[in-house]
SELUM-9725 format. One record per residue (C-alpha): x, y, z; residue number from 1. Coordinates in nm, 2 decimals. Example, Ala and Ser with C-alpha at 12.3 -4.5 7.8 and 13.67 -1.06 7.14 Angstrom:
+--------+--------+--------+-----+
:     c1 :     c2 :     c3 :   k :
+--------+--------+--------+-----+
:   1.23 :  -0.45 :   0.78 :   1 :
:   1.37 :  -0.11 :   0.71 :   2 :
+--------+--------+--------+-----+
***
This chain:
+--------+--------+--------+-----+
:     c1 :     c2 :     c3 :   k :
+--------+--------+--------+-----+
:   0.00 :   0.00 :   0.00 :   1 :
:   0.17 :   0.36 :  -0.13 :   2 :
:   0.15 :   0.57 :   0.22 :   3 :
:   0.00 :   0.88 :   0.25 :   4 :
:   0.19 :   1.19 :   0.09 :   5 :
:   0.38 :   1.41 :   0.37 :   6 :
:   0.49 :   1.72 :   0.20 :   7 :
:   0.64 :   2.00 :   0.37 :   8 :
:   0.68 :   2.39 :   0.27 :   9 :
:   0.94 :   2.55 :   0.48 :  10 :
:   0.96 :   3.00 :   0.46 :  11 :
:   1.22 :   3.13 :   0.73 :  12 :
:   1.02 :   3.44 :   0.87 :  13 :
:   1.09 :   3.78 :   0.63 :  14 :
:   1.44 :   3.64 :   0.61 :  15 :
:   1.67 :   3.92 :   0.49 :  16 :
:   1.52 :   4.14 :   0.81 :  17 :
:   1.50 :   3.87 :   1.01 :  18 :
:   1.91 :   3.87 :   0.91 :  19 :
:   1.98 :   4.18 :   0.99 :  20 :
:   1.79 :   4.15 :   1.33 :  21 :
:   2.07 :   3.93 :   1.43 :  22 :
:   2.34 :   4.15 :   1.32 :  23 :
:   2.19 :   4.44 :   1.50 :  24 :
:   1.97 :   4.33 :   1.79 :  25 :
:   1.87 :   4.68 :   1.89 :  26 :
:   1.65 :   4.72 :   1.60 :  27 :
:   1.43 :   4.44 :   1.75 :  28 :
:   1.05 :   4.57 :   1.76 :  29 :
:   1.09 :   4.85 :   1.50 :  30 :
:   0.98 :   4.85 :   1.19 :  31 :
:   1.26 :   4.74 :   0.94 :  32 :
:   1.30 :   4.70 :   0.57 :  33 :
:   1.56 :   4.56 :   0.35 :  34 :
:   1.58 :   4.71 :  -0.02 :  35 :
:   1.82 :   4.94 :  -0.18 :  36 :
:   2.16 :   5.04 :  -0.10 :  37 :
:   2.14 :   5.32 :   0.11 :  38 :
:   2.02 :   5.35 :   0.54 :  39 :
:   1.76 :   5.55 :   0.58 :  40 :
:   1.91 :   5.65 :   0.93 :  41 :
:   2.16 :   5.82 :   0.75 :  42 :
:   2.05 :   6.18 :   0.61 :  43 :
:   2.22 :   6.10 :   0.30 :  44 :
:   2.13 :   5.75 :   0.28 :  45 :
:   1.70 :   5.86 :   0.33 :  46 :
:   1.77 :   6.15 :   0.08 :  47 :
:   1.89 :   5.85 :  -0.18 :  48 :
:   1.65 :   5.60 :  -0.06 :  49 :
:   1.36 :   5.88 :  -0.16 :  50 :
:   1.50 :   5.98 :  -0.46 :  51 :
:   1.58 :   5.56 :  -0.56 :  52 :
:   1.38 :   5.34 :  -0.79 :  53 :
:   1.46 :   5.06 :  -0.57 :  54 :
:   1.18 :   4.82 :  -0.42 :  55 :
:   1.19 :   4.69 :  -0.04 :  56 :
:   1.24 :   4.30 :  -0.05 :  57 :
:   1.11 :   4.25 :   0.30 :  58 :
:   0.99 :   4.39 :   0.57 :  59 :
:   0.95 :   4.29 :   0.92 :  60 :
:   0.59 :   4.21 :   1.10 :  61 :
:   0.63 :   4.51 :   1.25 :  62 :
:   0.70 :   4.74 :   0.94 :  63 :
:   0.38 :   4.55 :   0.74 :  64 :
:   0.16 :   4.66 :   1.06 :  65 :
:   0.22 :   4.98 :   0.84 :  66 :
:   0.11 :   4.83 :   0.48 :  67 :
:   0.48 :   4.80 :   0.38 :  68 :
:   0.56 :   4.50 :   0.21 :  69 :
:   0.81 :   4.30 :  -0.05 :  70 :
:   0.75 :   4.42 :  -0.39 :  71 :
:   0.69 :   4.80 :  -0.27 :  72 :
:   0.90 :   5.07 :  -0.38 :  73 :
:   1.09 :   5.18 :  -0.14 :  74 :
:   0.91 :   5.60 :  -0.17 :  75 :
:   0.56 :   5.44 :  -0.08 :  76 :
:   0.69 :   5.29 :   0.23 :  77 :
:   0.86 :   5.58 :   0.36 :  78 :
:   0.56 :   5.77 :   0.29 :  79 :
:   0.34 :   5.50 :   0.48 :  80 :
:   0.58 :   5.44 :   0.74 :  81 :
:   0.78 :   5.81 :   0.81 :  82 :
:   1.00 :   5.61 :   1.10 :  83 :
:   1.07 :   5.30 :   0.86 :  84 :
:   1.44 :   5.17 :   0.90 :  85 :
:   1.52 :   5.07 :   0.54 :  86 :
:   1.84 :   4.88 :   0.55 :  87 :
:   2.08 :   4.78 :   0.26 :  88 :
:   2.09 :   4.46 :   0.06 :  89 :
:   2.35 :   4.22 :   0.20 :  90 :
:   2.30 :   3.90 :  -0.04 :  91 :
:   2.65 :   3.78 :   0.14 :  92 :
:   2.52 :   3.76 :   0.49 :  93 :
:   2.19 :   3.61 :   0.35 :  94 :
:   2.39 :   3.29 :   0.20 :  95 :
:   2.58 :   3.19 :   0.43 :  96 :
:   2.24 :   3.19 :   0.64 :  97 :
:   2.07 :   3.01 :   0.38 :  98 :
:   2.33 :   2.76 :   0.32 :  99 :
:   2.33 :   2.69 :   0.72 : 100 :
:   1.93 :   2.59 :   0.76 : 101 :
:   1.93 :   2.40 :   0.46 : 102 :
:   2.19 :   2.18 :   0.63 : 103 :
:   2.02 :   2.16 :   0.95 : 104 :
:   1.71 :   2.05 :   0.76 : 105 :
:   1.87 :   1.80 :   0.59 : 106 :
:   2.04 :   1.63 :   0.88 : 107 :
:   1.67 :   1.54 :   1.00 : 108 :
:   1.53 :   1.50 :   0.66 : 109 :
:   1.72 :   1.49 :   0.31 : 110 :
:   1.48 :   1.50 :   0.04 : 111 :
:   1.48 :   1.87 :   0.01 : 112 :
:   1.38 :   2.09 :  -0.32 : 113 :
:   1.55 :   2.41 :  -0.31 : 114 :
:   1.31 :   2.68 :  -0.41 : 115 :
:   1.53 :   3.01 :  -0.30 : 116 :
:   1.73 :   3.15 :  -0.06 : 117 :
:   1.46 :   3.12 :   0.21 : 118 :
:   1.23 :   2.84 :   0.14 : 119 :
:   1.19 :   2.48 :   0.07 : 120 :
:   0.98 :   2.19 :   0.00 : 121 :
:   1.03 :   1.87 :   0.21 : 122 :
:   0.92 :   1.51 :   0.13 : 123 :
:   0.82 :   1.37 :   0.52 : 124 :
:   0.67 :   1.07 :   0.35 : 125 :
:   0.88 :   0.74 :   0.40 : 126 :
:   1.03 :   0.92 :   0.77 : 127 :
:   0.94 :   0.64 :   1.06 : 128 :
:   0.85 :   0.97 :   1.26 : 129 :
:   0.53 :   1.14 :   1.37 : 130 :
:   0.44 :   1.42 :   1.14 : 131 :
:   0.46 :   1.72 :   1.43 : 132 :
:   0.72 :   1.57 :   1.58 : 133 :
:   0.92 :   1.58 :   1.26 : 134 :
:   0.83 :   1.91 :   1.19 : 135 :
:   0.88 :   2.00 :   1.51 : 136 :
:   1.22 :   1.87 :   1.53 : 137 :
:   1.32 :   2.03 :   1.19 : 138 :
:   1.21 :   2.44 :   1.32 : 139 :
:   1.43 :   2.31 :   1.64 : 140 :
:   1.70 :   2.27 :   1.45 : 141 :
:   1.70 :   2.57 :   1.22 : 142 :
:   1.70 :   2.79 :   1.51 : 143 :
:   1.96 :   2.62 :   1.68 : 144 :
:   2.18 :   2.66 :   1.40 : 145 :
:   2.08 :   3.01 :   1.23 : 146 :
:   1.90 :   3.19 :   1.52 : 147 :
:   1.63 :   3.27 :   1.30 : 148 :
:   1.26 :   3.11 :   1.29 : 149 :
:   1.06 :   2.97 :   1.02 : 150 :
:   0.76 :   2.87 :   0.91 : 151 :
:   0.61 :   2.50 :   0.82 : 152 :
:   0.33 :   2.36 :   0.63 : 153 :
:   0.23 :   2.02 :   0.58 : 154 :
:  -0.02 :   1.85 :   0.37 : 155 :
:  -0.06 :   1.57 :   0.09 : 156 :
:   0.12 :   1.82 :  -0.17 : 157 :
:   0.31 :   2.07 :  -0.23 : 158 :
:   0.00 :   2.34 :  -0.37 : 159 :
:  -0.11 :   2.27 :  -0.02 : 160 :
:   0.17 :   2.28 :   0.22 : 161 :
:   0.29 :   2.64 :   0.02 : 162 :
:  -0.06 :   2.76 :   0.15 : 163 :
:  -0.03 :   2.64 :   0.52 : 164 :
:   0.32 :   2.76 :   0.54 : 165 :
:   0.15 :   3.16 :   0.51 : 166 :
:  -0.15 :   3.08 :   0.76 : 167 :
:   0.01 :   3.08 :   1.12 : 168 :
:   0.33 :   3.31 :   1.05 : 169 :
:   0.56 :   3.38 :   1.20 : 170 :
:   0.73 :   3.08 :   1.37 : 171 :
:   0.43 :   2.89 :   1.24 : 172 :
:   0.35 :   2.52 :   1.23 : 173 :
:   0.04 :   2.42 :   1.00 : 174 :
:  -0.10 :   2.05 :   0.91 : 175 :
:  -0.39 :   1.99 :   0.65 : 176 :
:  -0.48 :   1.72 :   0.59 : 177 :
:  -0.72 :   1.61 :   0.27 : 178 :
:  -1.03 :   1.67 :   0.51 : 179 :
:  -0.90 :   1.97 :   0.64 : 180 :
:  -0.90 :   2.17 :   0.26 : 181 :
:  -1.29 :   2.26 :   0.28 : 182 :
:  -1.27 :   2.41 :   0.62 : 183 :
:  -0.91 :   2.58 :   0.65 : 184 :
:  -0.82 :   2.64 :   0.27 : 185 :
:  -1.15 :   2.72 :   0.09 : 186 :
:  -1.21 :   3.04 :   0.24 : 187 :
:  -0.90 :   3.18 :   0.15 : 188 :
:  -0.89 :   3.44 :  -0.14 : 189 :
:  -0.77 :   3.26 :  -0.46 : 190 :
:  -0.45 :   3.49 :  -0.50 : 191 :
:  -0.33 :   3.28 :  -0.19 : 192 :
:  -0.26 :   3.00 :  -0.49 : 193 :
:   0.06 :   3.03 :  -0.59 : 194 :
:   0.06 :   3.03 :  -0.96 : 195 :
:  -0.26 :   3.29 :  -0.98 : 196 :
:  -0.10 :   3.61 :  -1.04 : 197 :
:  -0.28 :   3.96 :  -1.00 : 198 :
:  -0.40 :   3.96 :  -1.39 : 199 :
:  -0.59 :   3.57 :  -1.34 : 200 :
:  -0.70 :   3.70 :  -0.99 : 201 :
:  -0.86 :   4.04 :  -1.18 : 202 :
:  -1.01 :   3.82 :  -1.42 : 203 :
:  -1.17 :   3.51 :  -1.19 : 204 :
:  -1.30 :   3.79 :  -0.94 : 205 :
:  -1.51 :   3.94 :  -1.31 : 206 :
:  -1.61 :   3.56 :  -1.32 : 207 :
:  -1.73 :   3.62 :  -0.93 : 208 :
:  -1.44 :   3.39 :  -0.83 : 209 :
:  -1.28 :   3.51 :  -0.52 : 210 :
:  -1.20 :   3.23 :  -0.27 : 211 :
:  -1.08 :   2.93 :  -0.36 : 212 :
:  -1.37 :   2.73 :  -0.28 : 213 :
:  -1.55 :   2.95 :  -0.49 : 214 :
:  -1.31 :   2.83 :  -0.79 : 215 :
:  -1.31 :   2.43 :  -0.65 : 216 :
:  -1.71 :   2.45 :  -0.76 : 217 :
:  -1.64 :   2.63 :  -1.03 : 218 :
:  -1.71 :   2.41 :  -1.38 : 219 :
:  -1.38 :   2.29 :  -1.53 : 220 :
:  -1.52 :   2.35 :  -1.88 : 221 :
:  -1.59 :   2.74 :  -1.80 : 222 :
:  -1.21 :   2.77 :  -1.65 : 223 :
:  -1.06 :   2.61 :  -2.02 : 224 :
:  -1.30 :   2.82 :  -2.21 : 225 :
:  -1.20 :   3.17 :  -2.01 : 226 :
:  -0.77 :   3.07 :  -1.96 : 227 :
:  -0.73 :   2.79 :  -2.22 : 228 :
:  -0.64 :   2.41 :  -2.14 : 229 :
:  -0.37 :   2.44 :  -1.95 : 230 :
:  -0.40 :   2.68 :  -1.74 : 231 :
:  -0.78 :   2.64 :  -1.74 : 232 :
:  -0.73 :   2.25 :  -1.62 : 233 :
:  -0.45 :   2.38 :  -1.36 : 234 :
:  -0.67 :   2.59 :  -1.19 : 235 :
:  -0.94 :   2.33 :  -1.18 : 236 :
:  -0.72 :   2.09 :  -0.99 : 237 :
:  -0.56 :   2.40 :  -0.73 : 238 :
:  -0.90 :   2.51 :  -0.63 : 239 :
:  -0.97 :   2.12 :  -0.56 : 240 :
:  -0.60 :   2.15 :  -0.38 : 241 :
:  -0.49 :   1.85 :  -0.65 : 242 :
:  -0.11 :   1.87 :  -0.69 : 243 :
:   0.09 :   1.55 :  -0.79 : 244 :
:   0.38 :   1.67 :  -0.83 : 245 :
:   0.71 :   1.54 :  -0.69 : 246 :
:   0.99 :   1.69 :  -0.43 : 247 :
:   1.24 :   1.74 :  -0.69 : 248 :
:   1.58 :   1.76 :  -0.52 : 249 :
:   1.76 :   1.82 :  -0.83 : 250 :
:   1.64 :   2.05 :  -1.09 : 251 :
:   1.79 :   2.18 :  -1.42 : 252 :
:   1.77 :   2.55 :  -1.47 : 253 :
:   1.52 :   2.67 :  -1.69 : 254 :
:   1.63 :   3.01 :  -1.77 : 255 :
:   1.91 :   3.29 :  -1.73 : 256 :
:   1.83 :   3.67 :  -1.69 : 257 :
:   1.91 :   4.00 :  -1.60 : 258 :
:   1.74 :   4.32 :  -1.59 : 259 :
:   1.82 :   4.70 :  -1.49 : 260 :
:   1.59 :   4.97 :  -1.32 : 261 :
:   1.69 :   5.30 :  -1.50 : 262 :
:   1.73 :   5.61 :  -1.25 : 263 :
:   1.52 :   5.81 :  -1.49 : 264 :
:   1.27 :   5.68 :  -1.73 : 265 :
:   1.42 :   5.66 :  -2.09 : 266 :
:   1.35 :   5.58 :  -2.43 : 267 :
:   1.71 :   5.68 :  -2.57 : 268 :
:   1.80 :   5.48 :  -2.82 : 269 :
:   2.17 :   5.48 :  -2.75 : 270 :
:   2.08 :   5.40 :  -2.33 : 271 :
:   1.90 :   5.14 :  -2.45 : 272 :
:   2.15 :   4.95 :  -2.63 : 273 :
:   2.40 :   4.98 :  -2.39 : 274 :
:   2.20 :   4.83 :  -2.16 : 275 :
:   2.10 :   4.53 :  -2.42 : 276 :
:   2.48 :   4.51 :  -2.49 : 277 :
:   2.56 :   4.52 :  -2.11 : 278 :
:   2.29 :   4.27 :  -1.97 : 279 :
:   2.35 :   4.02 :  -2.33 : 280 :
:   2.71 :   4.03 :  -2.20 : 281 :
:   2.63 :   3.93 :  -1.83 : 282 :
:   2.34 :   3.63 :  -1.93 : 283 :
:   2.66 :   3.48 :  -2.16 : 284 :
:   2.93 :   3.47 :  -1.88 : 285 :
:   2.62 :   3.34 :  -1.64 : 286 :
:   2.55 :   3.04 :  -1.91 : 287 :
:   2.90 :   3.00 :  -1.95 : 288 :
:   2.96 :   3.01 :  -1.59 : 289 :
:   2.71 :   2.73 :  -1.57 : 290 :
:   2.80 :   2.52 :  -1.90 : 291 :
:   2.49 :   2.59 :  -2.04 : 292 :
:   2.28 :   2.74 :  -2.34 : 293 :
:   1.97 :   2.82 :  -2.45 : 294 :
:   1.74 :   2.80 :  -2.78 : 295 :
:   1.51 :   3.11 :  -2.68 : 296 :
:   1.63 :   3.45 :  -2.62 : 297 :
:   1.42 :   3.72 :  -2.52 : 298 :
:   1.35 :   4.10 :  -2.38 : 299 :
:   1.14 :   4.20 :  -2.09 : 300 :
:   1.04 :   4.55 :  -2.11 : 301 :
:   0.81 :   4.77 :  -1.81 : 302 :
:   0.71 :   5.08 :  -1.92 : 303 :
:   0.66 :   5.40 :  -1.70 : 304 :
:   0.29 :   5.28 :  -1.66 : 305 :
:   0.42 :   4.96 :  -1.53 : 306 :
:   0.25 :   4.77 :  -1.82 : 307 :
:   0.50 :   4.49 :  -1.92 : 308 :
:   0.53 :   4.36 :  -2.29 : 309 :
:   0.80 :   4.06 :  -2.33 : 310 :
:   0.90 :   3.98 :  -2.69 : 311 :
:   1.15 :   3.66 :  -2.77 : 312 :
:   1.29 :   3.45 :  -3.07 : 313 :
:   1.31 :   3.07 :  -3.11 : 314 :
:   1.68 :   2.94 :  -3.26 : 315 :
:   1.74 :   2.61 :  -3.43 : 316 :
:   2.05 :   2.56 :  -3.21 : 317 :
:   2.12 :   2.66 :  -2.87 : 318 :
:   2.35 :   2.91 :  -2.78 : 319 :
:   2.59 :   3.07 :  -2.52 : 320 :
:   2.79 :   3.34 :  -2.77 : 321 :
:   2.76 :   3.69 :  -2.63 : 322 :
:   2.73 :   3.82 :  -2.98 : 323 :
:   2.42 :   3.62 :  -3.08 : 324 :
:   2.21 :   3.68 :  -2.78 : 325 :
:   2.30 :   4.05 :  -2.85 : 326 :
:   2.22 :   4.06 :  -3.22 : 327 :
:   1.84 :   3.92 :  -3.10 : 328 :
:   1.78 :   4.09 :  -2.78 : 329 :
:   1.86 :   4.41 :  -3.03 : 330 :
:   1.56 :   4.22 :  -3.25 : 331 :
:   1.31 :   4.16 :  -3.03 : 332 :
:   1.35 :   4.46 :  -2.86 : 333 :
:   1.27 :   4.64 :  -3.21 : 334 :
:   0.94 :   4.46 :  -3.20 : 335 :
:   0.84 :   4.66 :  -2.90 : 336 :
:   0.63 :   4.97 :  -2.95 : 337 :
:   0.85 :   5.20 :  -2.70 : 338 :
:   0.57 :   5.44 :  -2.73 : 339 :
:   0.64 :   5.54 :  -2.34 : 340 :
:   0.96 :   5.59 :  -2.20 : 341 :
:   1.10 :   5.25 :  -2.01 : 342 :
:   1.15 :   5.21 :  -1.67 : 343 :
:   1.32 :   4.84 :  -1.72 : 344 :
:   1.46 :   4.62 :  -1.93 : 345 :
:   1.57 :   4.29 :  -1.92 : 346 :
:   1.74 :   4.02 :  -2.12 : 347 :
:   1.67 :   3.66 :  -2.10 : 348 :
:   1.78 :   3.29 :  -2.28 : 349 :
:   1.55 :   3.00 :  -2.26 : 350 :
:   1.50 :   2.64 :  -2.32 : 351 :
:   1.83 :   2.55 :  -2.14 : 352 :
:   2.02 :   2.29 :  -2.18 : 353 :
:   2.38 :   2.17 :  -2.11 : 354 :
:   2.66 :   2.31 :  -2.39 : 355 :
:   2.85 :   2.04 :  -2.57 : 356 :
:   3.17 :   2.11 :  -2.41 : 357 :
:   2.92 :   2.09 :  -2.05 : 358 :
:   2.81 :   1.71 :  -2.19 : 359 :
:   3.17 :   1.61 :  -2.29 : 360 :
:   3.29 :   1.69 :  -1.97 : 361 :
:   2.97 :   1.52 :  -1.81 : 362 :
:   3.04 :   1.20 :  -2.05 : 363 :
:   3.38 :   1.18 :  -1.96 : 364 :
:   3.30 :   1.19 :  -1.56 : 365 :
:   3.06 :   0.89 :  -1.60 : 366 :
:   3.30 :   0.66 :  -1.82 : 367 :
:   3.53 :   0.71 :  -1.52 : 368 :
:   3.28 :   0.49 :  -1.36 : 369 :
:   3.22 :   0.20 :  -1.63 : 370 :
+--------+--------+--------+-----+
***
């Protein structure tokens, strides 16, 4: 008999402040944000942060008391919060930390799928121990070793367990099990599904959609005729919290990007290909970095309305040369109407796979072996 699915869905608690907390324990109970590079207790640093185009990437419970929150540029949250701490980005600090609980996790359970600097998913299911116990044992351990608390949700998938890690934060610890969807998860608002972005969320709320019960009755044929199959079918099966899919502890990259936030809003031709030029350059030594190289290479572009328009080009062969993925950023961005002046742009190769000097090297490691 196949036993029951345990799948677990581990956030630390706002992470990079939650860092940063540890670093400088006198902040504890203000309200603190991480995003840009300057300190907002520094006169300078708040004149920058004002005058900046940067976003916060977290915030402490404290600070969201306030309405701040990831995502937010960094002006609005001054402006909602006047005594917000904004602290710079220290990705340094926030590796080594991440690097450290995803050890401690694994020492208590080792099929682990990475999805980020601050959260995983954990398969529970063939561990001899009690399911809170486990869990239990694994927030023990990240604490021990980081100083820093997390969050855990368990259920019977992965769709599931994301949305029980959010409901008892922070330092939470959240089972569901299969009977438990209707009551605890159905009267949640559908955005709490993650995959349902704010344009499907706008759209299934004009369909009078707005919990995910609400979309578990909904008829499967009206969700493929209003979002098409796929997605249609893949919202069917999340609002009936149906997720088969596995704990992948090794995953091949998808995708290689980079993007830029202009100061000032632009549509100068000349700013703009440097930037193509400079970002083209950067995705290359990243795929080469990595041994790998893509057959789809694309631009993101976000105006100064924040409408986004992405625009990309399918190659017979993959590729890793600088100059190529250049030459068709420069393409598709031509394809954009830059109508409005742009506030980002971004570069991107697809469809990864590894390079053929990435595979010879690969076949030669495994005849080492016959």
């Amino acid at each position: 008999m196949t036993p029951k699915r345990r799948i677990a869905h581990l956030d630390m608690d706002a992470f990079f402040a939650s860092v940063e907390l540890l670093r400088q324990p006198q902040l504890r109970g203000l309200p603190v944000a991480i995003g840009g590079s300057g300190d907002s207790r520094m006169p300078e640093g708040r004149a920058q942060l004002l005058a900046s185009r940067g976003v916060l990437t977290t915030a402490t419970y404290e600070a969201r008391a306030y309405g701040c929150r990831s995502g937010q540029p960094i002006r609005t949250a001054l402006r909602l919060c006047p005594d917000l701490i904004v602290l710079p980005v220290n990705f340094a600090a926030y590796r080594h930390y991440s690097r450290l609980f995803k050890a401690a996790v694994a020492e208590v359970a080792p099929c682990i799928e990475d999805r980020g600097i601050d959260e995983i998913y954990i398969d529970l299911t063939d561990l001899p121990d009690e399911t809170e116990s486990l869990a239990r044992t694994i927030k023990q351990k990240v604490t021990a070793v980081t100083g820093l608390t997390c969050s855990i949700g368990i259920a019977p998938n992965k769709l599931i367990a994301k949305i029980a890690s959010d409901l008892d934060k922070p330092n939470g610890l959240t089972i569901v099990d299969a009977a438990d969807i209707p009551g605890r998860i159905w009267p949640l608002a559908v955005s709490k599904i993650n995959g349902v972005g704010p344009k499907a969320n706008a759209k299934l709320e004009q369909l009078g959609i707005r919990t995910i019960g609400e979309l578990a009755q909904a008829s499967p044929h009206m969700l493929v005729r209003h979002f098409g199959q796929s997605y249609g079918r893949w919202l069917a099966d999340a609002g009936a919290g149906r997720d088969e899919r596995p704990v992948e502890t090794h995953q091949e990259p998808k995708s290689r990007s980079r993007e830029i936030t202009f100061p000032h809003d632009t549509r100068d031709p000349l700013t703009l290909l440097s930037v193509i030029v400079k970002l083209s350059r950067q995705v290359a030594a990243d795929l080469a970095a990595k041994g790998y190289a893509g057959r789809s290479i694309g631009v993101k572009v976000k105006f100064d309305n924040f409408e986004q328009v992405t625009r990309d080009h399918k190659m017979q062969h993959a590729t890793a040369d600088f100059m190529t993925i250049r030459d068709v950023a420069v393409d598709c961005l031509r394809r954009v109407p830059v109508e409005r002046k742009l506030r980002l742009l971004g570069v991107k190769v697809s469809d990864l796979e590894l390079s053929g000097d990435a595979r010879a090297s690969f076949g030669q490691t495994l005849s080492l072996f016959d």
